[in-house]
C-alpha positions, 0 to 999 in steps of 0.5 A: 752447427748448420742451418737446417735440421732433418726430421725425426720419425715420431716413434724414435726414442733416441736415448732411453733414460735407462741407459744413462749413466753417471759421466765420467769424471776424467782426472787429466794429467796436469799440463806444464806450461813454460814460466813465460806463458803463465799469467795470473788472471784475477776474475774480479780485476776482469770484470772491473776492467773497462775496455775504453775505446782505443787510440792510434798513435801513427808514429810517422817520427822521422819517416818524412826524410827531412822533409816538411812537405811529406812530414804533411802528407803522412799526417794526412795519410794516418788520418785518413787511416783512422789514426788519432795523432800524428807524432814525430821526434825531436831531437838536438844531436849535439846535446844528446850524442857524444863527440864520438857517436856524432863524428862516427860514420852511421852504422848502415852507410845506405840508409844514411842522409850525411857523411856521419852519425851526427850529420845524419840526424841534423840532416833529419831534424825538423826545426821548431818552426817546422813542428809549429806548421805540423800542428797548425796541419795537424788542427786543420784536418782534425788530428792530435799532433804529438812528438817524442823528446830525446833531450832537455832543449827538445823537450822544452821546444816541444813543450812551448808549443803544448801539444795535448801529449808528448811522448818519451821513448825508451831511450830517454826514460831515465833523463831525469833532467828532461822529465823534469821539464815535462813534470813541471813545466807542462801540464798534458799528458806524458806517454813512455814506453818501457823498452829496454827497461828494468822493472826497478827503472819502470818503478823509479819513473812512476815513483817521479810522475807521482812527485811534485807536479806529476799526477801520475794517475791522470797524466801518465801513460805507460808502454809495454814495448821491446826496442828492436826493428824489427822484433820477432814475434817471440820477443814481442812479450805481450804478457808483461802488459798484464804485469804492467796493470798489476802494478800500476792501473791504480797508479797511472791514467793507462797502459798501452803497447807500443810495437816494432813487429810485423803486421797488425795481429799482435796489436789486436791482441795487445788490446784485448790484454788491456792495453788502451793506446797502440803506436806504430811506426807508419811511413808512406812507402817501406822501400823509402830510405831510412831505418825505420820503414822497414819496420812500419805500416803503410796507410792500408795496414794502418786503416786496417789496424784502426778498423779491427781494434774498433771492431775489438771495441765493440766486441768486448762485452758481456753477454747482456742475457744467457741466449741473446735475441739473435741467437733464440731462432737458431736455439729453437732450430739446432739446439738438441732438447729444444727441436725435438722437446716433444719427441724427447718428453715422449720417450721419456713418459714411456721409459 
């Protein structure tokens, strides 16, 4: 490419037409490929496949160290960055841990806010009336507000407050009892992440959103995820999206990615595979104490994340005509046969 092109003398033929010669047709050796790599692409899906605008979940879950006041300050921060909700977690300790995980020390001493496992995550637990000011921050500043429920009383907490989506995690995604809560006793969206997962389990939780007061199609929303903090590159296996959509985009409102990896390439790329809502973890300051900064975006790699998947959006399209208007001034320039139209037609009058 370039953005000039040199002349050419009037009496040069460049090619004569006597000269050309059938191409050749080059049979290339078949190209194996590792079974992890392959994905089958259905040009009809393709061009069926919408690309909506995509969603930013800012995972903020217990980066607020306990506080409420921060837990406000993230929400702002994520929406300044372009996020479009805000969500935390939500948990009761005591019913969701053994007496043995409660009264065990945290496996990583430094990154602990109590002298147990249990003491810990009380300590780390914001109160109903605590998740009630969140969302009443989150309607003023114009951010959805939204937590993942761990556990039956969790969920019906949060559910009193109906919030427009509650999430469940990987861990809780076989807690039929709390899902049931979900399912039949609130009526917005449900987000689940499929990490850690089988996919007969993945089948069972569609199978019971399609039950009784589910309506899976418009209330569910499935997560391709790996649960590790952080997770290389290798193990992120954004493939199994597609596998996602091939079993289930009939069957659920949408697919989405949840990622616990570094940087933000992958998250793009996530979207261009089809994966409509993207959540990240995303604190303040990474070096703060607790598990899970290390493995969250700041507020520029959040705003940076939220600009390039718009960007993403609005670059999934199709070409509206063969050469678009733009391209017409640097055709008539550049392109060969096109610049030189009249020398070649020459040539080949005196060929």
């Amino acid at each position: 490419s370039g953005s000039s092109q040199p002349g050419l003398r009037k009496h040069f033929c460049p090619v004569s037409p006597r000269r050309l010669r059938r191409p050749t047709t080059l049979s290339l050796p078949a190209m194996s490929e590792p079974a992890s790599k392959k994905a089958r692409t259905d040009l009809a899906a393709l061009y069926d496949f919408e690309y909506r605008k995509p969603k930013v979940i800012a995972e903020i879950g217990c980066n607020h160290k306990g506080e409420l006041e921060i837990a406000k300050e993230l929400l702002t921060l994520a929406k300044e960055a372009g996020a479009n909700v805000g969500k935390f977690q939500k948990r009761t300790p005591k019913e969701l841990l053994t007496p043995a995980q409660y009264s065990a020390p945290h496996p990583n001493p430094h990154n602990s806010f109590g002298a147990t496992y249990g003491e810990h995550r009380e300590f780390l637990e914001l109160s109903l009336d605590d998740h009630r000011k969140l969302q009443e921050h989150c309607k003023k500043i114009g951010l959805e507000y939204s937590a993942s429920v761990w556990d039956t009383t969790a969920a019906k907490e949060i559910v009193s407050l109906n919030p427009s989506l509650i999430k469940v995690g990987s861990p809780s995604n076989q807690h039929w009892e709390m899902q049931k809560v979900l399912r039949d006793e609130y009526t917005g969206e449900i987000h689940i992440s499929t990490g850690m997962t089988t996919k007969d389990e993945i089948e069972k939780i569609v199978k019971f959103w399609e039950e009784g007061k589910g309506d899976a199609k418009n209330r569910l929303v499935l997560y391709n995820c790996t649960s590790g903090y952080p997770v290389p590159f290798e193990d992120v296996c954004l493939l199994d999206i597609r596998l996602l959509q091939q079993k289930y985009q009939h069957r659920v409102k949408a697919i989405g990615f949840s990622g616990h990896h570094l940087g933000i390439a992958i998250d793009i790329a996530a979207y261009a595979l089809g994966a409509e809502w993207n959540e990240r973890h995303f604190t303040k300051d990474r070096t703060w104490k607790g598990t899970d900064h290390a493995a969250s975006l700041e507020p520029a790699g959040l705003a940076k994340l939220c600009r390039d998947l718009q960007a993403a959006h609005t670059a999934m399209r199709f070409k509206a005509t063969d050469v678009l208007d733009l391209e017409k001034e640097q055709r008539a320039k550049l392109k060969w046969g096109e610049y030189n139209k009249e020398i070649l037609d020459k040539c080949a009058k005196k060929a």
